[in-house]
N, C-alpha and C positions, 0 to 999 in steps of 0.2 A: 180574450182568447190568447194562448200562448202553445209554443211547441212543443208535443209531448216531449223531450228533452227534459226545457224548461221546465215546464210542471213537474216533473218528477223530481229537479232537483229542490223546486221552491216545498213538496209534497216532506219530499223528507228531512229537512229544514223545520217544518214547524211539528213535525214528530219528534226534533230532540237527535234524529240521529248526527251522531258529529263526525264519524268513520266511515270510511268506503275501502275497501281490501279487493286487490283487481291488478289484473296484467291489461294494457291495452290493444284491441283489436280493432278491425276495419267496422264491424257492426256497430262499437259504442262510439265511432266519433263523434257521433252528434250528442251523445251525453255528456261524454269525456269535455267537452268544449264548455259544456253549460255550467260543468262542475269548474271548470279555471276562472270563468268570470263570477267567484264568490270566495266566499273565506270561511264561513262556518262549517262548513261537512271539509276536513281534511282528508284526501283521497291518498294515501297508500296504495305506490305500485309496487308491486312484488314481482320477483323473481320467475314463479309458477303459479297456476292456477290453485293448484291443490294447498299450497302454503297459502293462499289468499284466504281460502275457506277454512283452513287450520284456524289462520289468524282470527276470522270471526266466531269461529265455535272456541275459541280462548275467551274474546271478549267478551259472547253469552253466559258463558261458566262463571264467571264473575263478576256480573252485572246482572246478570236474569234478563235483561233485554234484549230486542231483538237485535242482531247485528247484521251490517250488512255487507256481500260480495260481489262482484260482478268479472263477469269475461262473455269472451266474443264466442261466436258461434262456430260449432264442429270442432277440433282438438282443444278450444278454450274453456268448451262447455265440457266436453268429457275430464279435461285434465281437474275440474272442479270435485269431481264426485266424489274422490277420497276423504279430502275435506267437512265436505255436509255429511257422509256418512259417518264422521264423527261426531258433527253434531245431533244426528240421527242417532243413533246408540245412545247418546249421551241426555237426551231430550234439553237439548236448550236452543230458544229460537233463533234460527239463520235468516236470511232473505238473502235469494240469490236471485238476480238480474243478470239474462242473459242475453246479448245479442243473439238476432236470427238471420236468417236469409229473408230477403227481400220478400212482401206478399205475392208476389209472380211466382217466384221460386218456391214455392213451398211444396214440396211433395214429390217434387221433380229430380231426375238426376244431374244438379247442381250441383259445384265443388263448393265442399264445407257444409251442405244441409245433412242433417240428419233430425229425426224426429226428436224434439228435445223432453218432449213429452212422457215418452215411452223411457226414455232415459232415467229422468228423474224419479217417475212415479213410486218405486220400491223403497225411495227413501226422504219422500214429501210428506208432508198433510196438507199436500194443495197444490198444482202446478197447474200453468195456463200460460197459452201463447195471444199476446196480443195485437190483431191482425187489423185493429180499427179504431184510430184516435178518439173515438169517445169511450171508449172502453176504460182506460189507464186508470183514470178516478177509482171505479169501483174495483177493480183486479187489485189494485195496489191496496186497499183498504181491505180487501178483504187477503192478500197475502200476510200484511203485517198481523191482522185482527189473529189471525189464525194461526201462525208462527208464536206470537206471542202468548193465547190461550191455553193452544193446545202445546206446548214446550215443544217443537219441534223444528221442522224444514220448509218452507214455501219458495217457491219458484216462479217467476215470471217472466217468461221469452218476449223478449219483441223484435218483432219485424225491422230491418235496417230500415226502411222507407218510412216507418210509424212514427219513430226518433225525429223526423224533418217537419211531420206533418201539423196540424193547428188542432185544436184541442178545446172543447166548451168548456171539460170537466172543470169543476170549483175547489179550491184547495180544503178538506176538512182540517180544522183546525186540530182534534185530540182524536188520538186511536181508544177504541170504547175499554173502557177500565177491566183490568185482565180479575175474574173472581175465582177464588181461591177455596169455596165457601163448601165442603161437602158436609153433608147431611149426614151425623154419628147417628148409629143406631144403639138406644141405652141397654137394652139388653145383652147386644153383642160386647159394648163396654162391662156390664158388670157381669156377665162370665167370664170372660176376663182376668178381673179383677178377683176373683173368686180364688181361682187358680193362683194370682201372685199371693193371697194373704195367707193358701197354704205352704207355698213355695218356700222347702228349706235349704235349699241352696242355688240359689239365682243366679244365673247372668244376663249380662244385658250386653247386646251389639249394637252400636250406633255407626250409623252409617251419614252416605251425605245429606241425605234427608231431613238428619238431625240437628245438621249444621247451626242453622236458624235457630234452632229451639235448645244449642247444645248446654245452658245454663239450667233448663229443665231437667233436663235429661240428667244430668249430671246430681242433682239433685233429687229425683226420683230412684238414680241406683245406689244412693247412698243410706236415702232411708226404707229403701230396700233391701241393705244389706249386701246387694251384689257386687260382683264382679264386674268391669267396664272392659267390652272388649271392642279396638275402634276400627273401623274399614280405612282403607287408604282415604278413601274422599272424604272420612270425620276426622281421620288424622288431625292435629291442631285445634280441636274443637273442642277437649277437654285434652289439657297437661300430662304428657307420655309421666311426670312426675307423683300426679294423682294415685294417695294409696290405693285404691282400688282399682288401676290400672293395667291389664295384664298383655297390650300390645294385641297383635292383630290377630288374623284368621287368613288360611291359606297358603299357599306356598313361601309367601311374602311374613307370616307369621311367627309368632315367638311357641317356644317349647311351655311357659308358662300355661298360654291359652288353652294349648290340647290337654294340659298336665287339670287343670280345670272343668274344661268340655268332661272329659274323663268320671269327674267326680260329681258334676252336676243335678238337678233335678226338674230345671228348666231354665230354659235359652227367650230371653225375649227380645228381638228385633226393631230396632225405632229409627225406619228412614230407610233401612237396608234394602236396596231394590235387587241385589246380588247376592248370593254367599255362598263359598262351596262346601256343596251338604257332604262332601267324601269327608271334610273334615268334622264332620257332628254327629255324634252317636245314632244313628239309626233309630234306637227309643225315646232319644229326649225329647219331653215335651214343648213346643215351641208356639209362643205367641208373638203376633208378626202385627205391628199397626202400620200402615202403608195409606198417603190419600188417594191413592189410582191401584184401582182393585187387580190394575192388569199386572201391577209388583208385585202382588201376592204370589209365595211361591208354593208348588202343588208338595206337598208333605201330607204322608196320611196322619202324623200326630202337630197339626200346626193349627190352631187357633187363630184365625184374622179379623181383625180392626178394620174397615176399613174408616179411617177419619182424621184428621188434623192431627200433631201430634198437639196441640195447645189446646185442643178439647178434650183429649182422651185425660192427656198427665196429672192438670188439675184435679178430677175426680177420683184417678189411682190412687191418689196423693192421701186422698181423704180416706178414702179405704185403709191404707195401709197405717193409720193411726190407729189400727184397733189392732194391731196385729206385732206379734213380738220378735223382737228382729233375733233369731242366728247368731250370737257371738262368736261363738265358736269356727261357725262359717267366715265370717268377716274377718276374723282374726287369720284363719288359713288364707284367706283370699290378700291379705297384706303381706302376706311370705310369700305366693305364687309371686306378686308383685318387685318382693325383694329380689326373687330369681332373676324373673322379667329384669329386672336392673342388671343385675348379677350376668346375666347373658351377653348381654352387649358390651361389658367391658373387657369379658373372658375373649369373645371371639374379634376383638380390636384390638387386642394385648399386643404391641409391636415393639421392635425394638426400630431405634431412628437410623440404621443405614439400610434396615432392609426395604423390598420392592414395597409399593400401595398395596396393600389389601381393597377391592371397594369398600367392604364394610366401614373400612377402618378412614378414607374419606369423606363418607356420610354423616360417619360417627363426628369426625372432626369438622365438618361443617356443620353440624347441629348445634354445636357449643359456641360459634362463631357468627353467625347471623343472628337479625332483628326478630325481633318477638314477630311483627306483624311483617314478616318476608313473605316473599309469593316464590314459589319454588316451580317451576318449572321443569316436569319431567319429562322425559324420552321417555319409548317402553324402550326396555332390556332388561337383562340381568339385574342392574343398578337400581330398576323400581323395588324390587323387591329387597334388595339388603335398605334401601331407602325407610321402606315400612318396619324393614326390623332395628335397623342402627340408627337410626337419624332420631333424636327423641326429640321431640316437639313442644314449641310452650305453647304458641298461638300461630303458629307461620298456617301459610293456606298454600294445599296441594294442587297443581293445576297440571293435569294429565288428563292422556286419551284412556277411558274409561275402558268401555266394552268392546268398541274397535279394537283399539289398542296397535293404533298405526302406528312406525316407526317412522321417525321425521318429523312426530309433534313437537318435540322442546325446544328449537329454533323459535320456530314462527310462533309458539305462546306464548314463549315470552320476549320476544319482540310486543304480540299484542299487549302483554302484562304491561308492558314498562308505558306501552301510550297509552293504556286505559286509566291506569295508577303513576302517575309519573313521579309523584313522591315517595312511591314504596320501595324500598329495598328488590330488586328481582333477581333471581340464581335461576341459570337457568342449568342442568343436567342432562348430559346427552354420552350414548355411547357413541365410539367410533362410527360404528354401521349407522346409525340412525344420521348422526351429523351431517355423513356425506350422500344422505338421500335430497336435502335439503339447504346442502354445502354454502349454496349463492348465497342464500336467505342473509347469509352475514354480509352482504353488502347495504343488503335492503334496511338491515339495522343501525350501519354507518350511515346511511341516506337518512334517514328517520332522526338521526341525532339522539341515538339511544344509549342507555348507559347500564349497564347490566354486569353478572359475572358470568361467562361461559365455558365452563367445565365439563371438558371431554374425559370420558373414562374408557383409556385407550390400553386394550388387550388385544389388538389386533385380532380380534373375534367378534361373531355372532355369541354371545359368552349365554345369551338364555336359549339358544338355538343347539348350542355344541353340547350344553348339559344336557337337554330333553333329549338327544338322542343319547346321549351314551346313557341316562336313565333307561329307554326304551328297548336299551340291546343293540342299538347300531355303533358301526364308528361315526364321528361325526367327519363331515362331508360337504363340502361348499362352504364352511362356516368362516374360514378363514381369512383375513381382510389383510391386503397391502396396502398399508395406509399412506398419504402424502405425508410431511410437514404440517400438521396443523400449525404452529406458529409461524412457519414463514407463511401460510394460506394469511394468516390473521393479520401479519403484518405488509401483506401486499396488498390487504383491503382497507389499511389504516390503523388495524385493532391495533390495540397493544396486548402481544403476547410471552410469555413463558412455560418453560419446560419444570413439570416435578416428576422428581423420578424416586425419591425415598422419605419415610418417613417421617424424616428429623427436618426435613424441607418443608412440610407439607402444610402444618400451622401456618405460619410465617407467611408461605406463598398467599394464602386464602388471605388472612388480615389485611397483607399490604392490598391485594386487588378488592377488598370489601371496600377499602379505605379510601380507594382512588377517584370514585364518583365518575369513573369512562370506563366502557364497552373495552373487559376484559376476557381474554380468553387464558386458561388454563388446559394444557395439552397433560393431563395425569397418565402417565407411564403406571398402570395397572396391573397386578396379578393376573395368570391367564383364569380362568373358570375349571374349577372338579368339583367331583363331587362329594371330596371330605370336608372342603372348605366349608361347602355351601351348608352344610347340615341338611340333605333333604329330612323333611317330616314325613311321617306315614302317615295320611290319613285313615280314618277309624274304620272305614269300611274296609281299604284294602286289608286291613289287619285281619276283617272277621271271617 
């Protein structure tokens, strides 16, 4: 017998987990305790709760694993939920431990309970409170079981008094093997497949789905003849340099792709669990292979797969050997391409004393990091000139997805750097986002981490100020008085500097790439318009 504590820590120990992300509260001392007398789960304290849970839905995006969070009960358990519901949107598995109020207390008007249940539910595949030392064993195995199968969120409360008490449960050695296995239907593949051998001018969108299989993929659109158009989350997965590369879809998009979409005669989808249909002809034909049917998106002209992409590709593969590739299309599709290049050096065009452009930062960090960087993004403004300037050979994008909280880039890549501690990590954050999550850069000094941290400072909400003045308003609130980021950096240890032009802005990046320590760069940014930006139209608003 040992105390559930104990068991919990010796539990997740022989699951492999090595990470705990967590603020300390009165409910987990008894865990908190059992965790100091060991050395294998290294416990990260963070700053907030919510950056706890950022940090673990970072380290499931890049690992597939589940990862895990904890805080104490009432403001520890709420301040979490931002967090998991990025991992929620994003489907990658979390396990979040929470302290509760005592088994007495439960239900009652005690300070700090609140039902933690009710809480979680809208963004779990499993929550449970547990209020009785034998319990732990199976609640525990079946949170991990279930976070991990079903890609998502489990939650498990326990009672502050539960943490003290003695425990029969037996440690299970391995969580049951996650299967991946869906059942392709051949017919659904060979109409299909029917479709692509008539298909005279193809594209294909690979998304993060594809990630895994993107040597396929890659492969498949080329003896297809198509076009490669890549999502933020495939970014990196095939070379922005690839001639049949035509950059993204979306606001974040290049002029190439719609200039494409345009002339198309079907759009095929691998992995793409997102994509906005404003930007896709309204008639083009679309086939979508997705292995969770619930990705499939409702289009009255969309043909769906549902099944692996390394079931479907294989047999395409073999089809499309009877079938006579488009030159003519390939050939056009290598000039959209040339543009797509052509674009991004047009709209970086600077001369060296004048202000940053973003584009023109992204641009320049792209040519300046490691193939296999982990880039760490904010949302703002910045993601999306990211998607259009930053070309990519192999780096891996690690952003809040469908959430799209502000405040991710801090604490992901904080997670990045201890999950991959040899990889190269950038992390990207605007003004506004940074100082949602401002402290977090101590926690990264604590942590012994070493990173580049570049702020893209317009003293603006810069994606908030454009969408209104797109929508007819003035913009409103969007305005930010910023601190000192460098003295902030330098009063927490970092080492910082100011760019404020151009002709500074290589140089700056190289020497902090070069440093191997927890670098901040404060970028003195263009404000946001919207000639800059290039908004696109998309296709429906046009018709």
């Amino acid at each position: 017998m040992r105390k559930v504590a104990s068991f919990i820590t010796e539990q997740l120990q022989a699951w492999g987990v090595t990470r705990i992300y967590g603020v300390t509260g009165d409910a987990l001392f008894a865990f908190l305790d059992s965790l100091s007398k060991q050395n294998s789960i290294h416990y990260v304290p963070c700053k907030h709760e919510a950056a706890a849970a950022l940090m673990a839905s970072a380290e499931a995006k890049l690992t597939g694993r589940p990862a895990v969070c904890i805080a104490t009960t009432g403001p520890g358990t709420v301040n979490l939920l931002n967090g998991l519901a990025d991992a929620w949107a994003d489907h990658v598995p979390v396990v979040a431990i929470t302290g509760q109020v005592e088994t007495y207390k439960m239900g009652g008007a005690y300070k700090q309970y609140v039902p933690q249940e009710d809480l979680m539910r809208p963004l779990c595949k499993y929550t449970t409170t547990v209020t009785h030392p034998k319990a732990i064993g199976s609640v525990l195995h079946k949170a991990f079981a279930t976070a991990a199968q079903q890609k998502g969120v489990a939650h498990v409360a326990i009672c502050k008094d539960v943490f003290e008490e003695m425990t029969t449960a037996e440690i299970t050695p391995e969580l049951p093997r996650v299967s991946q296995a869906v059942r392709p239907d051949r017919i659904e593949m060979e109409h299909a497949a029917q479709q692509l051998v008539q298909a005279k001018r193809p594209l294909v969108l690979v998304g993060a789905g594809g990630r895994a299989d993107a040597e396929s993929c890659r492969r498949f659109a080329e003896n297809l003849g198509a076009g490669i158009l890549l999502s933020l989350g495939a970014k990196g997965s095939i070379e922005d340099s690839h001639p049949l590369v035509l950059g993204g879809l979306g606001e974040g998009g290049s002029e190439a792709a719609l200039q494409a979409l345009a002339k198309a005669d079907l759009l095929v989808i691998l992995g793409a669990s997102w994509f906005p249909q404003s930007f896709v002809p309204k008639h083009l034909p679309i086939i979508q292979v997705d292995s969770h049917s619930e990705s499939i998106h409702a289009h009255p002209h969309l043909v769906s797969v549902t099944a692996n992409l390394d079931d479907v590709l294989p047999l395409w593969q073999r089809r499309l050997e009877m079938r006579t590739v488009e030159h003519a299309w390939e050939e056009q599709v290598e000039k959209w391409h040339a543009r797509f290049w052509e674009e991004t050096q047009s709209i970086t065009n600077q001369g060296g004393s004048e202000q940053i452009k973003p584009e023109t930062l992204l641009h320049t960090l792209g040519r300046l990091v490691k193939d296999d960087a982990i880039i760490a993004l904010d949302t703002g403004e910045h993601t999306l000139w990211f998607n259009r300037a930053f070309r990519t050979r192999a780096q891996t994008p690690l952003f809040s997805g469908k959430w799209r909280t502000m405040g991710f880039g801090l604490p992901a890549a904080i997670a990045a750097k201890l999950t991959h501690p040899k990889q190269q990590v950038v992390c990207i954050t605007g003004d506004g986002g940074l100082q949602i999550h401002l402290a977090e850069l101590m926690t990264a000094v604590e942590q012994h981490t070493d990173f580049l941290l570049i702020v893209v400072n317009n003293a603006s909400l810069g994606l908030e100020e454009v969408k209104m003045k797109q929508a007819g308003y003035r913009s409103f609130g969007t305005k930010l008085h910023n601190p000192d980021f460098v003295m902030w950096a330098q009063a927490c240890g970092v080492s910082g500097r100011h760019v404020r032009t151009v002709g500074d802005l290589s140089s700056a990046i190289s020497e902090a790439l070069s440093t191997n320590v927890l670098t901040l760069l404060d970028v003195t940014c263009t404000s946001p318009t919207l000639t800059e930006r290039k908004k696109q139209i998309p296709f429906q608003a046009q018709a």
